[in-house]
N, C-alpha and C positions, 0 to 999 in steps of 0.2 A: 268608484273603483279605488280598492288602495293599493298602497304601492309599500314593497318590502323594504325593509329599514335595513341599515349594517349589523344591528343585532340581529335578525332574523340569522345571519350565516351561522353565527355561532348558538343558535338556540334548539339544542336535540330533542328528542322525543322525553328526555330524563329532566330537561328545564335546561337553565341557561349556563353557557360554560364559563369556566373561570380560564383567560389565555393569561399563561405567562413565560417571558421570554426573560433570558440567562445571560448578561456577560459577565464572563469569567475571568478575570483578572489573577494577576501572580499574589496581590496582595488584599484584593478586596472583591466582592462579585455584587453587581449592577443587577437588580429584581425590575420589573415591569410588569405590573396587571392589568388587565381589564377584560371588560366584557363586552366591549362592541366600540365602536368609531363614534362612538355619541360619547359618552361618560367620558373623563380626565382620567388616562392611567397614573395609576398607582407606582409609586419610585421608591424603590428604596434600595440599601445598601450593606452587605455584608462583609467581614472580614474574610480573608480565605479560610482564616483554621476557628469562624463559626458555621460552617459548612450544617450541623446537626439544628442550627433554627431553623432550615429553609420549611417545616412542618409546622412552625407558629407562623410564620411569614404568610404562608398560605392560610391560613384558619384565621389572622388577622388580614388579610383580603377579600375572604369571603365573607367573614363580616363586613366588610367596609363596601361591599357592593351590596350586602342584604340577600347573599345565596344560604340554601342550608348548609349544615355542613357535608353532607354525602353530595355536593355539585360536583359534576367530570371537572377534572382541570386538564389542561394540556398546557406542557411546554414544550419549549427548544433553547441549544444552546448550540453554538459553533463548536465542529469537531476540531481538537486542540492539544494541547500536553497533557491534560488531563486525564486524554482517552474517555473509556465511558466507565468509571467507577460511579460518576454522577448520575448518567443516565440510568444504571441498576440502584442507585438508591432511592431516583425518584421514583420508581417503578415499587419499589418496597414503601411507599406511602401511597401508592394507588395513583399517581399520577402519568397522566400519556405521555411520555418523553418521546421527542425525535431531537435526534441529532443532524445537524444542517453541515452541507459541504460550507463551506466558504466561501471558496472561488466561485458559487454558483450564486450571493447574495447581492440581487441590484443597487446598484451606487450613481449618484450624480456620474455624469459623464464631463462634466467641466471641470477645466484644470487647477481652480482653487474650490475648495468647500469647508468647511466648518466640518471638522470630527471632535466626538468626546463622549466619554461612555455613555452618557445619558442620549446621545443623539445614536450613539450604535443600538440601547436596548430599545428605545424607540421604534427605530426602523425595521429593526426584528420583529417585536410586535405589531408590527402593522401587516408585516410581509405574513405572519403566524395566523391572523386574521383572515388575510384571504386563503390561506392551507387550508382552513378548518371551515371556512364557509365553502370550501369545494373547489377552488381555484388547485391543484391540484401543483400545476404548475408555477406556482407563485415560490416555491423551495425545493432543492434538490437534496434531498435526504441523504448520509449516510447507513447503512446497514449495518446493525451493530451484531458483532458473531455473540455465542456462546463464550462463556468463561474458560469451557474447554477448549473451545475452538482455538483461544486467543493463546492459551499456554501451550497447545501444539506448535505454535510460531516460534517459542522460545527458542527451541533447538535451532534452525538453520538460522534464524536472524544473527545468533549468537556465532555461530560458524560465520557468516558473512563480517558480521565486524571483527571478530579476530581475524579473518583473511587481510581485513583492510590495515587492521594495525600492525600484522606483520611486514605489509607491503611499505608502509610508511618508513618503517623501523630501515630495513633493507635501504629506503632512498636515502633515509641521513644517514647511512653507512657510504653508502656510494657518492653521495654529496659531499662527506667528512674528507674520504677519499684523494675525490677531484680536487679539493681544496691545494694538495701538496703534487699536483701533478702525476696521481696513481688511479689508473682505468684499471681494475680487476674486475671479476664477476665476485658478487657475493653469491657460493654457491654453498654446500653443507659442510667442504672442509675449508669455509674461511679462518676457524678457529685455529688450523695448525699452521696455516699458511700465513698467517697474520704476523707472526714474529721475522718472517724472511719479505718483507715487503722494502719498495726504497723509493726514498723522493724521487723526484726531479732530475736533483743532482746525486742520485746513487748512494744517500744518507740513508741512515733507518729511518724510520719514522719515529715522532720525539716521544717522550716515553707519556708525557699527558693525554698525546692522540692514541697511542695504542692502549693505553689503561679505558680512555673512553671507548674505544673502537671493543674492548674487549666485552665492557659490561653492555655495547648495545648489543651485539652480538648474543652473550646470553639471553637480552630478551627476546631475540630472534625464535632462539632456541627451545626458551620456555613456551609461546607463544607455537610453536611447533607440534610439542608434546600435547599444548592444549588443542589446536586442532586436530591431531591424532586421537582424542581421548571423545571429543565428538563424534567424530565417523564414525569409531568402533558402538556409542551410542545410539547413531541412529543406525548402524548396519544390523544393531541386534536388532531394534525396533524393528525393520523391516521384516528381518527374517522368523521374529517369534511372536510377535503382539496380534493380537484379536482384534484388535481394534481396526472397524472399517476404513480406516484413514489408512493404516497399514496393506490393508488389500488393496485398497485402488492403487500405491506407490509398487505393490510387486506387479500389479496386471499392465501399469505403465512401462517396467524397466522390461517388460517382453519385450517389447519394439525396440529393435536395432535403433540405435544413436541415442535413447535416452537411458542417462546415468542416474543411479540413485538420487542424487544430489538435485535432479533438475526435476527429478520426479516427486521428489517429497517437498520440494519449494510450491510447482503445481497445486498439488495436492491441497498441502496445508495453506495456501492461500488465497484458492479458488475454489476447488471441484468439492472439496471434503464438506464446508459448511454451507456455500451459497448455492441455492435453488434456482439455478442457471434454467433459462425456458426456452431461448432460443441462440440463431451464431451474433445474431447484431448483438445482442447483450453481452457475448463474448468478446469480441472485437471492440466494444465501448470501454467494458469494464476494464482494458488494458491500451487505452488509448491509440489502439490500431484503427479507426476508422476514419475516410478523409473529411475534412474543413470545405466544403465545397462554398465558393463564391459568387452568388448572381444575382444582379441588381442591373435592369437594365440590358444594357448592350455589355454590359462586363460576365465575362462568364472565366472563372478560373479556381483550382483548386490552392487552398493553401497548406494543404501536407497535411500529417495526422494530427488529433486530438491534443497526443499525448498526456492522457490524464489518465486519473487510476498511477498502479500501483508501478514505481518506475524501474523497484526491483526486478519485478516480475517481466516487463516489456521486454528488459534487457537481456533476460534470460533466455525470454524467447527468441530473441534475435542470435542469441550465439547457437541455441538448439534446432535453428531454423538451419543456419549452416551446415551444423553435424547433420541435420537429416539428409542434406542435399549430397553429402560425400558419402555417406553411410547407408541412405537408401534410395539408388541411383535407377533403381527399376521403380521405382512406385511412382503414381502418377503424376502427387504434387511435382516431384523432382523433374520428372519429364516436361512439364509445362512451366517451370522456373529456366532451363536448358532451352526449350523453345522459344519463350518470349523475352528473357532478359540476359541469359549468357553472353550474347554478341555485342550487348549494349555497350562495352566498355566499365570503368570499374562505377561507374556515378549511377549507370543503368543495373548493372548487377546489385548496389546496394538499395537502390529502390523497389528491385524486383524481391529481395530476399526480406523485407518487411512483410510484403504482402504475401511469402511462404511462411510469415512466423503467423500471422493473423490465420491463414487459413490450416493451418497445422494446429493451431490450439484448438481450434471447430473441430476439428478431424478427431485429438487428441478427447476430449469432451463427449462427443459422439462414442469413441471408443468403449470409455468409461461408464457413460450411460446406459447405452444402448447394445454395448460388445459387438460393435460395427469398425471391421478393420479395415484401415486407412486403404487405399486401391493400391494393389501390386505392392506391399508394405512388404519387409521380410520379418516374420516374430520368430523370435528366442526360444528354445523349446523349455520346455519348466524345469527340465533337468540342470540348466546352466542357472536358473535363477540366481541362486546362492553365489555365483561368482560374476554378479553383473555388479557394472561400476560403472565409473564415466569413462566413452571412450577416450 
């Protein structure tokens, strides 16, 4: 009888594979080959900006193992700042790229260890070995979209961090503010109001704090016009583009309580490119699903996931709210009112995760399948054109 070696995992029907694992560094990138748990991998190391070797690298590994030159290679590298510009150029050398979560790559569990990029490309390699000899579960891949896909994002990600940098801008006005003993609002007519304001002691304000107070204010302002100049972008997108990504955001904003804006986050970051198969994969991919705990006589949950995308969670949880004010007959609503209303406010916000988790199944459903949510109220298509967020 004989017995399968570590290279049997990696040896296809095409002969033997070439595994090679990626870390990627700011200034240099960590190579590792090989072809089974027997042979010494192969080390080597690149500069970041010689990024265009990594096609001798490989043609000198495969010589260095004695493969032809048409051997499959498969890599991986940790999903990272990079993004996948790497992963589509390995792909344009004919090589298998996956990209790895991180958070999902096993590590010593003792509280001192020995790290250094040669021990990270190492253990990547080894973990790549058992992916490709079939252990399937040995790496949790990320899904890399389309190029299209990915510049569809541009728009609202761009919207969300101008919201953010406005909101900044506003606290060190209002922070500037407190400084001299003045609580105002900053609202849109800070600018004319701003010359009649007074300390403390009933002073104006000195003239270096309202020269600053002026120019952040402008950027308030500009910052304003720029997300007005979004909206009206993606408001046309909505209402005139062809493009299927465009139609599933207008058959979304039918549904009472969902505004353009949470509809085209949706869209563009879920439903439009990923090949969703069932509700678990929904509820994972947005870190809604719970941590259960049992070992033993111990049995206890510890709360959700929260992994995946944390934009998106949070979206759903404010959109879970508007559904429950805005669609007060439909069913979810009814079964959030029966079991978690009375809870108190700690029971109501536990209860209202598990209407966002079940509202995106519903919202999915919708989209796939044109299955509307139970007792939902929809929009008739004549109001289209003037849906918004409520």
């Amino acid at each position: 009888m004989t017995h399968a070696t570590a290279l049997d995992g990696v040896r296809g029907e095409a002969g033997v594979t070439l595994v090679m694992a990626m870390d990627l560094g700011r200034g240099s990138w960590r190579l590792g080959f090989t072809i089974g748990a027997g042979p010494r991998p192969r080390i080597r190391m690149l500069r970041g900006d010689q990024w265009h070797r990594l096609g001798d690298e490989i043609a000198a590994a495969k010589a260095r193992f004695g493969l032809p030159s048409d051997a499959r290679v498969a890599s991986c590298y940790e999903a990272g700042p990079d993004g996948f510009w790497v992963h589509r150029y390995l792909t344009t050398l004919g090589v298998e790229s996956l990209v790895v979560d991180p958070s999902s790559i096993e590590v010593n569990r003792r509280g001192r260890q020995a790290k250094t990029d040669r021990l990270d490309v190492e253990r990547l390699l080894a973990l790549l070995l058992r992916y490709v000899g079939g252990e399937r579960t040995a790496l949790r891949l990320v899904r890399v979209p389309s190029e299209e896909a990915e510049h569809r994002r541009q728009l609202h990600r761009e919207f969300i961090t101008t919201t953010q940098d406005r909101v900044r801008v506003r606290n060190r006005i209002r922070g500037l503010l407190a400084t001299h003993g003045v609580h105002e609002a900053v609202q849109s007519n800070f600018g004319t109001r701003l010359p009649q304001l007074r300390r403390w002691d009933h002073q104006p304000l000195p003239v270096a704090v309202q020269q600053r107070l002026a120019r952040e204010w402008a950027k308030v302002q500009l910052l304003t016009t720029h997300l007005k100049a979004l909206e009206a972008e993606r408001h046309e997108a909505v209402q005139t583009s062809t493009d299927p990504m465009a139609a599933q955001v207008r058959q979304l904003v039918t549904l009472r309580g969902i505004g353009e804006h949470s509809a085209w986050v949706f869209v563009a970051e879920h439903f439009a490119w990923r090949q969703l198969r069932n509700r678990r994969e929904i509820g994972a991919l947005v870190g809604l699903v719970p941590l259960p705990h049992k070992s033993g006589t111990l049995d206890f949950d510890r709360g959700i996931s929260k992994a995946g995308s944390r934009r998106v969670r949070s979206l759903a949880v404010q959109i879970a709210w508007m559904w429950v004010r805005y669609q007060p007959h439909s069913a979810l609503t009814q079964w959030y009112q029966a079991r978690f209303a009375g809870g108190g406010p700690r029971g109501r916000k536990i209860g209202i995760v598990a209407v966002a988790r079940r509202l995106l199944i519903d919202l999915w459903r919708y989209l796939e399948h044109g299955v509307v949510p139970d007792g939902a109220i929809v929009v008739a298509s004549r109001r289209l054109a003037h849906a918004s967020r409520p």
